[in-house]
MARDO-495258 format. One record per residue (C-alpha): z, x, y; residue in one letter; residue number from 1. Coordinates in steps of 0.05 Angstrom, whole numbers. Example, Ala and Ser with C-alpha at 12.3 -4.5 7.8 and 13.67 -1.06 7.14 Angstrom:
2
w 156&u 246&v -90&rest a&nr 1 $
w 143&u 273&v -21&rest s&nr 2 $
This chain:
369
w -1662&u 77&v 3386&rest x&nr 1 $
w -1636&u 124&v 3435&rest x&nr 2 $
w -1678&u 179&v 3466&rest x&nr 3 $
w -1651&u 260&v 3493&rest x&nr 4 $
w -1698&u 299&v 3522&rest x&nr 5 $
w -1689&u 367&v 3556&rest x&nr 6 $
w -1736&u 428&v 3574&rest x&nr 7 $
w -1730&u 453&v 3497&rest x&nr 8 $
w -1734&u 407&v 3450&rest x&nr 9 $
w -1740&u 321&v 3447&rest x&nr 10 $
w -1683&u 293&v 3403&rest x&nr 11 $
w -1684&u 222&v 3375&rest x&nr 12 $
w -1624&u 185&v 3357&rest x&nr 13 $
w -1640&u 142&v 3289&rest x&nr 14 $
w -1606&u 93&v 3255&rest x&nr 15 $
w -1621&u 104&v 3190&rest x&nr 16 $
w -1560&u 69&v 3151&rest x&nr 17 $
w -1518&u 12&v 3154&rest x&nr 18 $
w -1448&u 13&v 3111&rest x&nr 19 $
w -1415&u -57&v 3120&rest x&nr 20 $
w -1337&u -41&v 3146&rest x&nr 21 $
w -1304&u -85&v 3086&rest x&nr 22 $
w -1227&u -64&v 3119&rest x&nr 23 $
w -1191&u -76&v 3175&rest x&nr 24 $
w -1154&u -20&v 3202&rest x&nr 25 $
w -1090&u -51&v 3222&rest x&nr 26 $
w -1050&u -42&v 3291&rest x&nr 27 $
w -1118&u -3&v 3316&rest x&nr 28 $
w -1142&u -18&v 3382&rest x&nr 29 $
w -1136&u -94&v 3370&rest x&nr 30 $
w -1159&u -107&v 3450&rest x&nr 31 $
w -1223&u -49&v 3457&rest x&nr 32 $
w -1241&u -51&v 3387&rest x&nr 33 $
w -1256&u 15&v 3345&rest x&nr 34 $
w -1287&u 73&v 3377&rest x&nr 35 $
w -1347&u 113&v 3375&rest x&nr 36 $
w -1336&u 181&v 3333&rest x&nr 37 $
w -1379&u 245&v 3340&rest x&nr 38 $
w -1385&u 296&v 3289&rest x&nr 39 $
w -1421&u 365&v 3311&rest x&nr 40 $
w -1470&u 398&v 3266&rest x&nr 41 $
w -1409&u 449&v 3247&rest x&nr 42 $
w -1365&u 397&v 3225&rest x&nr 43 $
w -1417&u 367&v 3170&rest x&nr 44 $
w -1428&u 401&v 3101&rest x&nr 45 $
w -1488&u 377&v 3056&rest x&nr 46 $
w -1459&u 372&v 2978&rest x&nr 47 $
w -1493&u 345&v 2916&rest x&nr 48 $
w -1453&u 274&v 2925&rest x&nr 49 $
w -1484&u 272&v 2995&rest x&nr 50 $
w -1464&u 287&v 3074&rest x&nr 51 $
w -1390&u 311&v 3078&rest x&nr 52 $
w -1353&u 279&v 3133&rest x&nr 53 $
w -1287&u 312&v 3148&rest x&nr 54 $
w -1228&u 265&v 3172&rest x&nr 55 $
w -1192&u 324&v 3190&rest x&nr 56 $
w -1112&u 357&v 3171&rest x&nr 57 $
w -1074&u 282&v 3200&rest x&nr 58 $
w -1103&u 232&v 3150&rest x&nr 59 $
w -1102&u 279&v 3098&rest x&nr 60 $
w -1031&u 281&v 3112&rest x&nr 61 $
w -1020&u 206&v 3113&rest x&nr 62 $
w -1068&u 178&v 3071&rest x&nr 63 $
w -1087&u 236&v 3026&rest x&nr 64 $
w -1161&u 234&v 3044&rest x&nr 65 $
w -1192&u 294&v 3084&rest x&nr 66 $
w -1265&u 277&v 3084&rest x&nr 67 $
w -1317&u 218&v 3059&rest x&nr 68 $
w -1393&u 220&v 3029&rest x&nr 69 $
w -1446&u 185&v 3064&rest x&nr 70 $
w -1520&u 200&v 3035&rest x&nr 71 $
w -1567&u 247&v 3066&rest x&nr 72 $
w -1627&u 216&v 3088&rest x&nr 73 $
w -1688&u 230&v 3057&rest x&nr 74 $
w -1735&u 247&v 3116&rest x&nr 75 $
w -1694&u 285&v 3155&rest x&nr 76 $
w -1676&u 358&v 3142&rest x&nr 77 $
w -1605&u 381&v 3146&rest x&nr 78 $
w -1624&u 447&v 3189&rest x&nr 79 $
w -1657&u 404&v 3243&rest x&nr 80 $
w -1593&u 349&v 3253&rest x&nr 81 $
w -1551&u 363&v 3313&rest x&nr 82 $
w -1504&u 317&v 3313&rest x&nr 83 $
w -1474&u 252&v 3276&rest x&nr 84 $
w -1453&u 190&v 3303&rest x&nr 85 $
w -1409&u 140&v 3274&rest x&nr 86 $
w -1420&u 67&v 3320&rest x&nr 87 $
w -1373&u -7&v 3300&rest x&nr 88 $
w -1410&u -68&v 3317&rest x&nr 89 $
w -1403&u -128&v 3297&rest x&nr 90 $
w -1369&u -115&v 3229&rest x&nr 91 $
w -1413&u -53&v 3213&rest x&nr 92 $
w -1412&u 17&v 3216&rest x&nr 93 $
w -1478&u 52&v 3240&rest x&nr 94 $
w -1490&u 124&v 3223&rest x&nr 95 $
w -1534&u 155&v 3280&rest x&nr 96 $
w -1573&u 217&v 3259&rest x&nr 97 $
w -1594&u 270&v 3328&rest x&nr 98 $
w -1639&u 315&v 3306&rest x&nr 99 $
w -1696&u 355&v 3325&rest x&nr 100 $
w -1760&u 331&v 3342&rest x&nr 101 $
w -1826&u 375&v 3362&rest x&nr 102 $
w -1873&u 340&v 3408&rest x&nr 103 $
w -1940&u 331&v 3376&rest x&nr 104 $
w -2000&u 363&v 3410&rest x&nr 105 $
w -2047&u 317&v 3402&rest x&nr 106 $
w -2105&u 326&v 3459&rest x&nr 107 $
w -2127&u 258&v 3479&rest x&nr 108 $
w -2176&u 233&v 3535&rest x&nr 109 $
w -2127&u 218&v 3596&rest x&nr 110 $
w -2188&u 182&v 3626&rest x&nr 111 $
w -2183&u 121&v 3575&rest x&nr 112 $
w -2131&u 80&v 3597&rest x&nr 113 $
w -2095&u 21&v 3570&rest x&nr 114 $
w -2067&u -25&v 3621&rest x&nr 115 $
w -2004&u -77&v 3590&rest x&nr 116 $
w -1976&u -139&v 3622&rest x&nr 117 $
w -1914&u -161&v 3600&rest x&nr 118 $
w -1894&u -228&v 3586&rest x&nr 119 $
w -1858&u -279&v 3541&rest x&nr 120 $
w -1905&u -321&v 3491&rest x&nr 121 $
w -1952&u -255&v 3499&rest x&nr 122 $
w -1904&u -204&v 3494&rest x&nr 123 $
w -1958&u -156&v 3513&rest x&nr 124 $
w -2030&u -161&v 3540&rest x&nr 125 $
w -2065&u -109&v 3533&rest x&nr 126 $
w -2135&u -78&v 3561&rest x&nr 127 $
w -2163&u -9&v 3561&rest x&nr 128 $
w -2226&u 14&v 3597&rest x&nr 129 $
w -2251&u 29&v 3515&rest x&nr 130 $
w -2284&u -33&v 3506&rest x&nr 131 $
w -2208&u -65&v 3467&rest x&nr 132 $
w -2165&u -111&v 3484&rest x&nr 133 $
w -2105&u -157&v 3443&rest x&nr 134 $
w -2038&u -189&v 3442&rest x&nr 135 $
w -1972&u -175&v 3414&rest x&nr 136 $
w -1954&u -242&v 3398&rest x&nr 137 $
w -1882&u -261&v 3424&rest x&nr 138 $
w -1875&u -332&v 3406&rest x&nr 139 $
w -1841&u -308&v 3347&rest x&nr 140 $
w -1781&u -266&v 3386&rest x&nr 141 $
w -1779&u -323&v 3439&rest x&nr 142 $
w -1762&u -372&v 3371&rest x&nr 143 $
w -1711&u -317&v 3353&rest x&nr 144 $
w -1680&u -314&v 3410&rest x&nr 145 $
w -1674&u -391&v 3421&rest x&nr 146 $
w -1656&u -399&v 3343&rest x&nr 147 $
w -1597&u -353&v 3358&rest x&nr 148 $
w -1572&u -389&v 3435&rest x&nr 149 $
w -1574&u -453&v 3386&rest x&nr 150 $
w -1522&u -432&v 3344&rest x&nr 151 $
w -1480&u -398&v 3380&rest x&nr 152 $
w -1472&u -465&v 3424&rest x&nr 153 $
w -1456&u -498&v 3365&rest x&nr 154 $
w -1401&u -456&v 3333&rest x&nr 155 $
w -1372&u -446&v 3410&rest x&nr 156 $
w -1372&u -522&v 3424&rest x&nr 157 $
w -1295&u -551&v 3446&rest x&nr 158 $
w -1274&u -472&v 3435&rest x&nr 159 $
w -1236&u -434&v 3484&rest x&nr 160 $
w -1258&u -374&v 3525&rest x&nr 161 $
w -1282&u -312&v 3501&rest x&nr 162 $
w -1283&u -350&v 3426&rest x&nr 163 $
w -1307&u -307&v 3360&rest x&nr 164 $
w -1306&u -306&v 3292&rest x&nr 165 $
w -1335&u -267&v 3237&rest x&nr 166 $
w -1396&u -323&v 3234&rest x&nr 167 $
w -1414&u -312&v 3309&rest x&nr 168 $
w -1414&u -231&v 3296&rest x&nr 169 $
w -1455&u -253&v 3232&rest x&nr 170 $
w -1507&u -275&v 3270&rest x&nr 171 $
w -1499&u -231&v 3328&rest x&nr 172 $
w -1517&u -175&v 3284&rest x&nr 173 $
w -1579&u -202&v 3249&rest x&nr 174 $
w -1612&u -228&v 3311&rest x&nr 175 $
w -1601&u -150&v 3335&rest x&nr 176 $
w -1625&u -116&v 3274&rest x&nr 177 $
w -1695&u -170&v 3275&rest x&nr 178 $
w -1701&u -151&v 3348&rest x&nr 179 $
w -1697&u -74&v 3338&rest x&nr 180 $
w -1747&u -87&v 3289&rest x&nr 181 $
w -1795&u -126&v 3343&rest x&nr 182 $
w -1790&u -71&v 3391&rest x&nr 183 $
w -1804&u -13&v 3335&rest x&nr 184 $
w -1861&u -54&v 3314&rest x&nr 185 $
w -1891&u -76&v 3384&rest x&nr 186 $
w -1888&u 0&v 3410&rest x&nr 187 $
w -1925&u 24&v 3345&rest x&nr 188 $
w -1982&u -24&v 3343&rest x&nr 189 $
w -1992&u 1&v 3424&rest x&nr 190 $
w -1985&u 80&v 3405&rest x&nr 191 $
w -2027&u 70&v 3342&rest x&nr 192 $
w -2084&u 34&v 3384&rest x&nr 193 $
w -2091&u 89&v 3435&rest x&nr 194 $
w -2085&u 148&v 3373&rest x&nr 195 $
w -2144&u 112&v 3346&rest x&nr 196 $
w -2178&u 104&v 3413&rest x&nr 197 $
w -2165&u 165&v 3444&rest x&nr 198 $
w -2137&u 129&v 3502&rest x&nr 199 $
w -2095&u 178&v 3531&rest x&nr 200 $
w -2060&u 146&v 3588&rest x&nr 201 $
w -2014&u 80&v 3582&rest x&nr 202 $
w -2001&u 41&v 3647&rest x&nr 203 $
w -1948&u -8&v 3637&rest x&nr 204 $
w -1938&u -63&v 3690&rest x&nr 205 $
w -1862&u -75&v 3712&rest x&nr 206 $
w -1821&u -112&v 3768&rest x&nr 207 $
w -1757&u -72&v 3775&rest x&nr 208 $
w -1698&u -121&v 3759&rest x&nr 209 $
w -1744&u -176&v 3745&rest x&nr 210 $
w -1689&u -212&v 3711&rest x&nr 211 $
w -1630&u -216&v 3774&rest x&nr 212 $
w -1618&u -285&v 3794&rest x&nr 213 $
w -1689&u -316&v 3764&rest x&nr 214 $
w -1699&u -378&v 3772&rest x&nr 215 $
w -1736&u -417&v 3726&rest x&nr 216 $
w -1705&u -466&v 3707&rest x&nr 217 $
w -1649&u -479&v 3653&rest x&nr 218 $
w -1694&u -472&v 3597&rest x&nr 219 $
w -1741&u -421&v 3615&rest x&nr 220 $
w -1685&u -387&v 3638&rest x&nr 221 $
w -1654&u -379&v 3566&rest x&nr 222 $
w -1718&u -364&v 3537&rest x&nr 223 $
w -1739&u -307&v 3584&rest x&nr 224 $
w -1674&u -266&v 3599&rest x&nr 225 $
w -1655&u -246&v 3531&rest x&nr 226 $
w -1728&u -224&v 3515&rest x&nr 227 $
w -1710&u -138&v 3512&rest x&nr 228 $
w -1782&u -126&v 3540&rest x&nr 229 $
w -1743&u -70&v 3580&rest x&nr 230 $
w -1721&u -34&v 3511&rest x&nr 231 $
w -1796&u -43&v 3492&rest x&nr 232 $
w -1830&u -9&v 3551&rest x&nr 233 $
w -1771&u 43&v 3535&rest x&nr 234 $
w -1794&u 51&v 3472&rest x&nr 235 $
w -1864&u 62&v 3486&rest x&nr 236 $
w -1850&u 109&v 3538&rest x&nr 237 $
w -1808&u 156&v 3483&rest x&nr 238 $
w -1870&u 152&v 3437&rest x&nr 239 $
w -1920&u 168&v 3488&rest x&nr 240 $
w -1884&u 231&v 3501&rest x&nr 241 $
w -1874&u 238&v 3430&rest x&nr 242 $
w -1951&u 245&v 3416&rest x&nr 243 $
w -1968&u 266&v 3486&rest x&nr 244 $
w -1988&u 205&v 3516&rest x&nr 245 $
w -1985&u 199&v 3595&rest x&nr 246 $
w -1950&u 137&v 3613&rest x&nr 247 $
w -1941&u 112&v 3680&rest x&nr 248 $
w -1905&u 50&v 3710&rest x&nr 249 $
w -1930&u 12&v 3764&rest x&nr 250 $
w -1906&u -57&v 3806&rest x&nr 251 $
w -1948&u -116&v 3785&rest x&nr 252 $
w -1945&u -156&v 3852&rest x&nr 253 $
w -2003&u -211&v 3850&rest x&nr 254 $
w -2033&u -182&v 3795&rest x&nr 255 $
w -2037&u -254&v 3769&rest x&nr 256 $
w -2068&u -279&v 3820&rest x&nr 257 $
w -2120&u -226&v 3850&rest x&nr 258 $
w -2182&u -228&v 3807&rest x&nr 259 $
w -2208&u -175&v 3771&rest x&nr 260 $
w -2282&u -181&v 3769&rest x&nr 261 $
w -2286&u -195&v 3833&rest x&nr 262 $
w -2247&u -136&v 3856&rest x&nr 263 $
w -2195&u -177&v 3902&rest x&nr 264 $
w -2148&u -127&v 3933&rest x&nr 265 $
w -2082&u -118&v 3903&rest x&nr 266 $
w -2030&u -116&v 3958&rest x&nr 267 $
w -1954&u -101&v 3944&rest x&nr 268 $
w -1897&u -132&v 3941&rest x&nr 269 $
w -1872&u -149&v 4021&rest x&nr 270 $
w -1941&u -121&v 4044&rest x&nr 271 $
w -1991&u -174&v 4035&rest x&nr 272 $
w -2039&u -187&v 4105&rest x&nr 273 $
w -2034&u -265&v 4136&rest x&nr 274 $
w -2102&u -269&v 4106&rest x&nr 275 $
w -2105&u -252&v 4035&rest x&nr 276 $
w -2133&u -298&v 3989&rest x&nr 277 $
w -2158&u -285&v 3922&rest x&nr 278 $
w -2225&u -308&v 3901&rest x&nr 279 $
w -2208&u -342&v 3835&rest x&nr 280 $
w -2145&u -390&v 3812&rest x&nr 281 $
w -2107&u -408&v 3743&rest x&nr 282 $
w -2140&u -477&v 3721&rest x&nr 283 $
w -2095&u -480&v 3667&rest x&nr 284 $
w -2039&u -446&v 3629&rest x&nr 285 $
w -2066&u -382&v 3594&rest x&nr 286 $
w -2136&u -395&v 3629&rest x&nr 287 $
w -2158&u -368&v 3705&rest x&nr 288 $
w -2227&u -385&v 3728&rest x&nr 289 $
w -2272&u -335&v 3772&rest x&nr 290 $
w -2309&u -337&v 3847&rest x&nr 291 $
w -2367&u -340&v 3798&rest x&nr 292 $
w -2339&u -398&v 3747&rest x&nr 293 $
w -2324&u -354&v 3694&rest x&nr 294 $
w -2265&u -375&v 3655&rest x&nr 295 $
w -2220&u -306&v 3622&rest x&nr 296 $
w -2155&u -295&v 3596&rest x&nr 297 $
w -2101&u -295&v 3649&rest x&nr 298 $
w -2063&u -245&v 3618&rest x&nr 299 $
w -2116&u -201&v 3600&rest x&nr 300 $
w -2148&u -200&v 3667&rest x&nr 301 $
w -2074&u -184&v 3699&rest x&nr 302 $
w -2072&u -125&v 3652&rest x&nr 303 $
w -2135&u -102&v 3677&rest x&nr 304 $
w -2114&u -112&v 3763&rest x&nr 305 $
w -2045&u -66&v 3732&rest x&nr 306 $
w -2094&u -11&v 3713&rest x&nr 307 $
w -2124&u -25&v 3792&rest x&nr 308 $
w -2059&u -25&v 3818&rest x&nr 309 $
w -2045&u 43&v 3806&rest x&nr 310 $
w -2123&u 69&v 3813&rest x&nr 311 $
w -2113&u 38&v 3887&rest x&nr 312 $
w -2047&u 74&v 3902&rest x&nr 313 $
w -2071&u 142&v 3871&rest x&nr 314 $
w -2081&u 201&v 3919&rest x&nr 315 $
w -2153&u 221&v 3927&rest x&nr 316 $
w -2131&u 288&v 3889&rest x&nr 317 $
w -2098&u 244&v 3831&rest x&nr 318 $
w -2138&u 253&v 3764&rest x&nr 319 $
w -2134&u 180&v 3755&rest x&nr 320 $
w -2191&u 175&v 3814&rest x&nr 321 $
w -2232&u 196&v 3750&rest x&nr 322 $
w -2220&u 124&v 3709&rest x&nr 323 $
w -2279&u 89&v 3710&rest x&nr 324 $
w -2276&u 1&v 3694&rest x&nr 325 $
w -2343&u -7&v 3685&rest x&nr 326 $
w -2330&u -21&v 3608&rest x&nr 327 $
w -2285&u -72&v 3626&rest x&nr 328 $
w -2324&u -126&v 3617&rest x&nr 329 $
w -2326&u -214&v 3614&rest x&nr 330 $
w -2323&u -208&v 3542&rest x&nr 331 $
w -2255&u -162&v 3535&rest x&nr 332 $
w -2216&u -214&v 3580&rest x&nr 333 $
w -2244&u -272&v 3548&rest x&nr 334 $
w -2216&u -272&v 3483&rest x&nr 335 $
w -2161&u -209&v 3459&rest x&nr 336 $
w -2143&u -214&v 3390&rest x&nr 337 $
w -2076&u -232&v 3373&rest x&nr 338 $
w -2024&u -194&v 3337&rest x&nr 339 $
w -1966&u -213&v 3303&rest x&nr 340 $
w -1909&u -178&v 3301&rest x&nr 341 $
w -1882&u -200&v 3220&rest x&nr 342 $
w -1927&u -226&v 3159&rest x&nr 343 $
w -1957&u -295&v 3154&rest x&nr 344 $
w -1960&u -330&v 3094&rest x&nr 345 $
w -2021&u -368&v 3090&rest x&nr 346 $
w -2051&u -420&v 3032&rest x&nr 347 $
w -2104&u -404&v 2999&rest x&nr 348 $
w -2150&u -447&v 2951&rest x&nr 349 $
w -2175&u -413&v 2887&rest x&nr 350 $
w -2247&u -431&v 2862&rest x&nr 351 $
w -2203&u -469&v 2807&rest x&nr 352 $
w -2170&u -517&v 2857&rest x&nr 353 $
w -2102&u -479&v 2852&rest x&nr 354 $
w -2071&u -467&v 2916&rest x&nr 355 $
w -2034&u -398&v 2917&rest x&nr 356 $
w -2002&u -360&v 2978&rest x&nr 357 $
w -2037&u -297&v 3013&rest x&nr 358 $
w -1994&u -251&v 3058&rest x&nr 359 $
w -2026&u -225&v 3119&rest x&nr 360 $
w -1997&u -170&v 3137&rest x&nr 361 $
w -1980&u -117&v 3195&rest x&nr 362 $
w -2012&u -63&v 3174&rest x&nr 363 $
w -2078&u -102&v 3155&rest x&nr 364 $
w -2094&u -109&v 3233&rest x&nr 365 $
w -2148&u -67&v 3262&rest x&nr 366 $
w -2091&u -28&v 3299&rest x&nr 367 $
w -2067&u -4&v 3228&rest x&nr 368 $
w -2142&u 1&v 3190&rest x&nr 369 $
């Protein structure tokens, strides 16, 4: 999804249909590809058979067609589209819809924040000052992702340079269409917890360029990169301005390491004194331990110093001076629920011994109830 915004109105590029391309155009930019087309809202004409697309006087000419039919989606209005988009990829066409899109005006409590910590295995952690706090599982993107490095190694093994086939574009595409997916689900299970919170400000931790020249090792490596958490925070930046959500980005330098109930000071990045130390450590993977032996989420408890972070760095006239973490308690770090991103299906047992299969879904999460 691609976002336009100006001092009028918020447009939102969708795409709502995919036509598979079953011909080759022959001769036609064999080295670029095809190119993008743009129709303005002038040039489209809504009939009964659908959205007319005009192909202008020259193909008329040559092939005898002047126009083409797509159909008119169903919850979009034909006065509010501005323009149409026609994008190739990977054997498909894409039909991008701008239209017009009022910002909501929905009046929420800027002093509830949510604090997020991105990641890989938990995508998100997140923590308000509300008394919540949960997961957006990620293990199940980080499988995609490795699912999809798999195979292409395998189809590009003993192949030349710059190799691919219909099979690699194949997959190509479905790994991107299950990833758009991710993201569109990720950012609404965050914009849907703070609606039903009335959590008005999102602060969303992020390293600029976090990704140039990591080192991680090989594996890690391939696992991390192709994770689009950027496109995510994206996302949930467009829907907080959507329904009039303040978000704000802030570094998370030592966020990890400072602890949270015991206030350690969070210096940045290049700035920390000779004798910093925080008062706690990570015992474990997932687990950091306290000055005072209390064991929390590591994740959680860095979402919570990223909502510090940016209290610490606020100007004394900044209305975030007015967040209070006093709700932010032992018990929110210690155990978030987790979210997945796609259905489970799980056995279940009838009372007559038969075993059946129960789908957990989505939308049964509290963030959805």
């Amino acid at each position: 999804m691609i976002h336009y915004a100006n001092n009028i109105q918020q447009l939102n590029i969708y795409s709502v249909y995919v036509v598979e391309c079953f011909t080759n155009i022959t001769n036609y930019r064999k080295k670029g590809g095809l190119a993008t087309v743009s129709y303005p809202k002038q040039a489209l004409k809504l009939k009964e058979n659908g959205l007319r697309v005009p192909l202008g006087k020259t193909c008329k000419r040559w092939f005898g067609l002047d126009s083409f039919y797509i159909p008119m989606p169903s919850n979009l209005d034909f006065a509010d589209i501005k323009e149409l988009r026609i994008l190739p990829r990977n054997k498909y066409f894409y039909f991008e819809f701008v239209y017009k899109k009022d910002i909501e005006t929905t009046k929420l409590n800027q002093d509830n924040v949510l604090g997020i910590d991105p990641g890989l295995v938990n995508w998100l952690t997140c923590v308000s000052n509300v008394c919540t706090s949960f997961i957006v599982d990620g293990k199940h993107i980080k499988s995609m992702n490795r699912w999809y490095n798999k195979q292409v190694s395998t189809i590009k093994e003993n192949k030349p340079q710059g190799f691919w086939n219909n099979k690699l574009a194949a997959l190509s595409e479905k790994r991107n269409r299950q990833v758009r997916d991710g993201i569109n689900k990720a950012a609404r299970i965050v914009i849907n917890h703070c609606l039903e919170n009335n959590i008005g400000t999102v602060i969303f931790g992020w390293n600029k360029r976090n990704k140039d020249s990591i080192n991680i090792g090989k594996k890690n490596n391939s696992e991390f990169v192709p994770v689009p958490t950027a496109r995510l925070k994206d996302r949930i930046a467009q829907l907080c301005e959507q329904y009039g959500i303040q978000f704000l980005e802030t570094e998370e330098s030592y966020t990890s390491k400072a602890s949270f109930l015991d206030g350690d000071y969070l210096p940045t990045y290049g700035e920390k004194p000779d004798d910093w130390k925080p008062s706690g450590r990570r015992t474990k993977r997932g687990l950091y331990r306290t000055a005072n032996n209390w064991y929390v989420n590591a994740d959680a408890q860095s979402a919570g110093n990223i909502i510090r972070k940016i209290i610490q760095v606020s100007t004394s006239s900044s209305s975030l001076r007015n967040i209070s973490l006093e709700r932010v308690s032992r018990g929110i770090l210690t155990c978030p629920q987790r979210i997945k991103l796609w259905s489970v299906n799980k056995k279940k047992t009838c009372s007559d011994g038969v075993s059946t299969r129960h789908e957990t879904s989505l939308l049964e999460s509290p963030c959805f109830s």
